[in-house]
C-alpha positions, 0 to 999 in steps of 0.5 A: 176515516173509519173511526170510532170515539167515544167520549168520556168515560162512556161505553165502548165495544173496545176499551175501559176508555179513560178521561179524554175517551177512546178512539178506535181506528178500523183499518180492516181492508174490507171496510174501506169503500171501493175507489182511490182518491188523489190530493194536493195540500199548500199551508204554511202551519208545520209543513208547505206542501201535501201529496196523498194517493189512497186506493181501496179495492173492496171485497172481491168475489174470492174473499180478497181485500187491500187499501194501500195509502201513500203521503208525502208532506214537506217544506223548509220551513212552517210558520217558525223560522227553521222548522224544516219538515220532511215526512212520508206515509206509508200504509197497507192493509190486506185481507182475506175472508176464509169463510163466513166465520174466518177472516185475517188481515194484516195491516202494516203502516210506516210513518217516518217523520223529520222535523226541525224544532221550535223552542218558547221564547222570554218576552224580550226575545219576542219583543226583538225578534217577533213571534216566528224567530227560532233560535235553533237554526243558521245558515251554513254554506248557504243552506238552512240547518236547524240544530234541533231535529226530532226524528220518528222512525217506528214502523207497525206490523199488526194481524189481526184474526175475526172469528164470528163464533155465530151470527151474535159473537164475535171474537178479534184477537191481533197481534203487533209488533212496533219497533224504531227510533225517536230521535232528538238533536241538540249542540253539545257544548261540554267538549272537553281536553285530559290532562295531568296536574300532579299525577291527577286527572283534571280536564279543562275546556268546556265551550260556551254556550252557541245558542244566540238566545243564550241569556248572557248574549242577550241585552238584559244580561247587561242590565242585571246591576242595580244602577248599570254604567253608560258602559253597561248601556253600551254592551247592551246596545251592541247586544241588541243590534248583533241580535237584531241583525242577526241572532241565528246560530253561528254554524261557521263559528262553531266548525272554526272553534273545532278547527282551532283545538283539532290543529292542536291536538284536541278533540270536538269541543261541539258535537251535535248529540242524539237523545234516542229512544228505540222501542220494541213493543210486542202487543196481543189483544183479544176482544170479544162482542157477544148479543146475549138478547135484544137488549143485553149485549157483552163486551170483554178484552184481555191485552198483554204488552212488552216494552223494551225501550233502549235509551242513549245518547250517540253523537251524531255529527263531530262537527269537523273535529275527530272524536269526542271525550266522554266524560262530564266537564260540569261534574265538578263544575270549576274550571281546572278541578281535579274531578277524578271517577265523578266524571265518568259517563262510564266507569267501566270504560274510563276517558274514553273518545267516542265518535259519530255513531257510538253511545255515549253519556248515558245508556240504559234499557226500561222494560214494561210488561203489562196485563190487562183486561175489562168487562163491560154489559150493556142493557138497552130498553126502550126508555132507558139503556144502562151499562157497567164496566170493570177493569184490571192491570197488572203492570211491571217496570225495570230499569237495566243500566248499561253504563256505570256512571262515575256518581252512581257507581256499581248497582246504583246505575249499572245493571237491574234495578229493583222491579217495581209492580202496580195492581190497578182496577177500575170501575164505572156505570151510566145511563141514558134516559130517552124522556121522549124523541127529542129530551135525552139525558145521559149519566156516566161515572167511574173510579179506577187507578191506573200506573205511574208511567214509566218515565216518572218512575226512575227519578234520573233514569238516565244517570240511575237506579233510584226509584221515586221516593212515595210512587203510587198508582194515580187515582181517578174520580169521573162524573159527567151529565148531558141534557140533549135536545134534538128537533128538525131544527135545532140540536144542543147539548149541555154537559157538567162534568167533575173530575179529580186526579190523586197521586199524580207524579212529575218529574222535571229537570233545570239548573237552579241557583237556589238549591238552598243548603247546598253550598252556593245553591247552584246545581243541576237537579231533578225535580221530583213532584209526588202526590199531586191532587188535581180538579178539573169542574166545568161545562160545555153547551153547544147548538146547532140550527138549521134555519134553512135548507142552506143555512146553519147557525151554530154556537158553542161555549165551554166553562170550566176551573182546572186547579191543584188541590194540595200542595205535594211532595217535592224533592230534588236529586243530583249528582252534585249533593248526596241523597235527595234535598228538600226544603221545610215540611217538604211540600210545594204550596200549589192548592188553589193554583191553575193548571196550565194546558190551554183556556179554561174558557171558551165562546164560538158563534158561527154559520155555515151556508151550503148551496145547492150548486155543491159549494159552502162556506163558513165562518167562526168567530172564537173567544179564549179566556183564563189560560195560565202559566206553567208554575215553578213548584220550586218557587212555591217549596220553603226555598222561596223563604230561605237564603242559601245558608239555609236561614230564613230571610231577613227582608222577607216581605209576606205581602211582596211574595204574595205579588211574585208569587201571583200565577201570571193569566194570559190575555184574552183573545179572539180568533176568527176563521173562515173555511170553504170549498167545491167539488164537481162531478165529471163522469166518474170522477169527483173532483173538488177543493176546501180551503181554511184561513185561520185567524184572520185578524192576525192576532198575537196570542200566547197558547202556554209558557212556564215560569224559570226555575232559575231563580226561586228565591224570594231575593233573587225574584224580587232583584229580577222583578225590579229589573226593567227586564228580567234576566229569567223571564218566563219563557212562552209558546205564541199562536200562529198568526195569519194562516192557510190550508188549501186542499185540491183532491179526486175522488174516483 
């Protein structure tokens, strides 16, 4: 509860800030009030049930302070089918007040996390199985088992010492520790068995695909042909109906395909595998808040930060068989292909049978260490306040392959890879010009750069060392304007803001049938994006009035256009060709296509009555508009152009591509929500509840999706745009419908 934003680029005593501002959470244990607090919450979003304690005992009269916080929240399921919650918080924070100069607090907080995950889904799922089918989980035995877990284990130590130097400088300077574990699981489908053919090794095996979502289960699949049979019609027809009537995970399926191969000699063919990510992260901050005068303050923070963070996969469950092969079956991709060292996971432990518990597929470290630091003054008069700001980092990133992967073998994938350095600055000013009491306007404004994050420097870490080809450091361009006009009665502001974003970098990986000039331009890639220019252009409004005592009208409207304003560097890598493949001049066309990430437009209009007898009510009526669909850049690159052969199509049509190439916009839609409550007072106990329903008219809406990469050539995209439904359809993420959050709490 004690938190500090600022928005924007504005300033703040802490940090340089960045685009979407700063929060600075105060979890000092003397600044809590004195007093507990107990509370019960029932939803059906992401969990069912709540349970939080808290109890802070303020500052006692021998300088001792403690606030500790424990919360429980679960459920079997949210507002998805299968998406199981289980999560516990834990939080304490002592301090002791030394003298009127020293002060240290230690502050730990443990937040473990199990979820069960969602995935989006075609419009023909949807269509079948409505917006709340998950196709990750089934049943087994008689209990719900999701398959996809995502699992945060990473508790955070942190020390802080306050130094008041005299009664206008303060200095805080902490220290933490975070380590742990994110997790992710998923089926493992490329089981495999060694056998010799001609003193060679070739493996054979590989299971199909368990998910009942998997496009060849579903009824398009066998609707694909230009003029499909009555026999094709009745495949479909038995597709639909098993998807209908069930369409859920088969987990005795797959312990009985186990069994078969274990009977006779073989390994796991299924393995639910662990996608980890175990971090250690060392951090020392340092923040000095000094008054010079009246009206000139200063504010300055030196950080260093040390990541290392382990990433691997480690089979988590054999599924009823007794060990795992650990090579790659897809490495050649045909079945009964002699691959050889290809399909190593690792070379310098060669077929080896892993099982549960041990590392296998991939395994690397990423280590960071990064330097930093600003300066900010601020100068406040009595008609204006002004204040400028400088920062500086120096970050590092190193990769340290702990496998010797069979495609990439030696210093290619095993040991340190180059050490990749970015020098970064930054720079901004504003101002707020009081024109009178109630006439406020304010001006911010910044340029800085800032490091590529490590993720998108490697452009297949988990395979290699390649670093990505073109990687610079982003920059970043800010300007906002605010007009705020403040009375008895009425409160606004008006905000325009102007953003843009230079040599950005993404990195994405898909299977593609039109990696075109490459054999039959099938294959896994990386997809990696460089130089990406974007600009996001709008502005907000919102009023607030008290027409009476009790009653509170308010509106709010949000304008904006999020574009691309290039067209990037695109290339692709794998382990199925040498060096990396590009198409054409080498460019995705993106200029003038949406960003995806939400509507670029917004209206509410609503009220809030407050009684005097301690109960309120409100109501909101929202409308959402321009929300776009996540683009396939492969689609925009000169793939789209050529046939596999690397010849440009013969049939090629400017005015369909331009068709099958349009950014799908969503529809608008409108959301409304009503949000209430009480409390009493009972002796020394508050004692009181609010309640939330949001989108009462239950409506369907789509809150983001992305096009298939799939298919991105221009034949291929027109056979599936003729089809009644597409093989490859986009794949969407829908809103929730209906839904409830009541919350019963005591204060005392």
């Amino acid at each position: 509860r004690n938190q500090e934003f600022s928005m924007g680029l504005e300033a703040n005593a802490y940090s340089f800030s960045d685009v979407g501002g700063s929060t600075n959470i105060i979890m000092r244990a003397s600044q809590y009030r004195k007093g507990g607090r107990v509370s019960y919450a029932s939803a059906n979003r992401s969990y069912r049930g709540r349970v939080i304690g808290t109890y802070n005992s303020g500052l006692s009269s021998n300088g001792w302070a403690y606030s500790v916080l424990l919360a429980r929240r679960f459920g079997k399921e949210g507002f998805q089918e299968g998406t199981i919650y289980k999560a516990n918080s834990f939080f304490a924070s002592v301090e002791k007040k030394l003298n009127k100069k020293h002060s240290l607090n230690f502050t730990a907080f443990y937040t473990p996390n199990h979820r069960g995950k969602t995935t989006a889904i075609t419009e023909e799922v949807k269509e079948l199985k409505g917006i709340k089918y998950n196709p990750n989980w089934g049943n087994q035995d008689g209990d719900l088992r999701n398959s996809k877990m995502k699992t945060v284990e990473e508790p955070i130590f942190m020390f802080n010492h306050y130094w008041s130097i005299n009664s206008k400088t303060i200095v805080n300077t902490n220290l933490g520790y975070q380590f742990g574990k994110i997790g992710n699981t998923r089926i493992d489908n490329g089981g495999t068995r060694l056998i010799e053919v001609d003193g060679q090794e070739t493996y054979i095996g590989g299971a199909r695909n368990p998910y009942p979502n998997y496009y060849q289960k579903l009824p398009s699949y066998f609707l694909r042909f230009e003029n499909p049979t009555a026999y094709d019609y009745q495949l479909a027809y038995l597709a639909e109906q098993q998807f209908l009537n069930d369409g859920q995970l088969d987990w005795s399926a797959i312990y009985q395909a186990n069994k078969i191969v274990k009977e006779s000699g073989g390994n796991s063919i299924y393995a639910i595998q662990e996608d980890r990510m175990d971090d250690t992260q060392f951090t020392v901050n340092s923040i000095l808040s000094s008054q010079i005068s009246e009206s000139i303050s200063l504010n300055a923070s030196l950080n260093y930060r040390s990541l290392k963070s382990e990433n691997f996969a480690e089979v988590k469950d054999l599924l009823g068989g007794t060990g795992y092969l650990d090579v790659d079956y897809f490495a050649e991709g045909v079945n009964n292909t002699v691959v050889g060292d290809v399909a190593q996971s690792d070379l310098q432990n060669r077929n080896r049978i892993v099982t549960e518990g041990d590392r296998y597929k991939y395994n690397y470290e990423l280590n960071a260490n990064v330097i930093s630091g600003f300066a900010q003054g601020q100068f406040k008069y009595r008609k204006i306040d002004i204040y400028t700001a400088v920062s500086f980092s120096q970050t590092a990133y190193q990769r340290n392959g702990l496998f010797e992967n069979g495609n990439y073998p030696g210093n290619l994938s095993l040991g340190k890879s180059e050490k990749l350095s970015f020098t970064n600055f930054g720079g901004k000013v504003g101002a707020t010009y009081k024109i009178s009491g109630r006439h406020i306007t304010t001006l911010n404004t910044g340029y800085y750069t800032k490091a590529p994050s490590l993720r998108n420097s490697f452009s297949n870490a988990r395979q290699s060392n390649a670093v990505v080809i073109g990687l610079e450091s982003e920059k970043i361009q800010e300007l906002d304007v605010s007009y705020l006009y403040r009375s008895p009665i009425v409160k606004a502001r008006l905000t325009g803001y102007y953003n843009t974003i230079k040599d950005q970098t993404e990195i994405n990986f898909f299977f593609t049938e039109s990696a075109q000039g490459y054999e039959d331009g099938n294959a896994f890639v990386q997809e990696v994006i460089t130089g990406i220019n974007t600009r996001r252009i709008g502005a907000e409004l919102g009023v607030e009035a008290q027409i009476t005592p009790t009653l509170k009208l308010k509106a709010a409207t949000a304008f904006g256009q999020y574009v691309y304003t290039n067209n990037p560097n695109e290339y692709l890598t794998s382990d199925d060709f040498e060096g990396p493949l590009s198409f054409g001049d080498g460019t995705t066309k993106l200029k003038d296509y949406h960003i995806a990430g939400g509507p670029e437009r917004a209206y509410q209009l609503g009220f809030e009555y407050s009684d005097p007898d301690f109960w309120w009510v409100g109501l909101t009526g929202n409308y959402f508009s321009n929300a776009y669909i996540d683009v396939s850049n492969l689609r925009r690159s000169d793939a789209f152009t050529f046939d596999k052969d690397g010849q440009p199509f013969n049939d090629y049509n400017p005015e369909v591509a331009k068709t099958l190439l349009k950014q799908e916009k969503f529809d608008d839609y409108v959301l409304v929500n009503i949000v209430g409550g009480k409390s009493w007072r009972v002796k020394n106990y508050f004692v009181g509840f609010f309640a939330v329903i949001g989108n009462v008219l239950d409506k369907t809406y789509k809150t983001g999706g992305f096009e298939e990469s799939r298919y991105a050539d221009y034949r291929s995209l027109q056979e599936e745009s003729n089809r009644e439904t597409p093989v490859f359809g986009s794949r969407y993420f829908f809103g929730s419908g209906i839904t409830y959050y009541l919350n019963f709490y005591v204060r005392f």
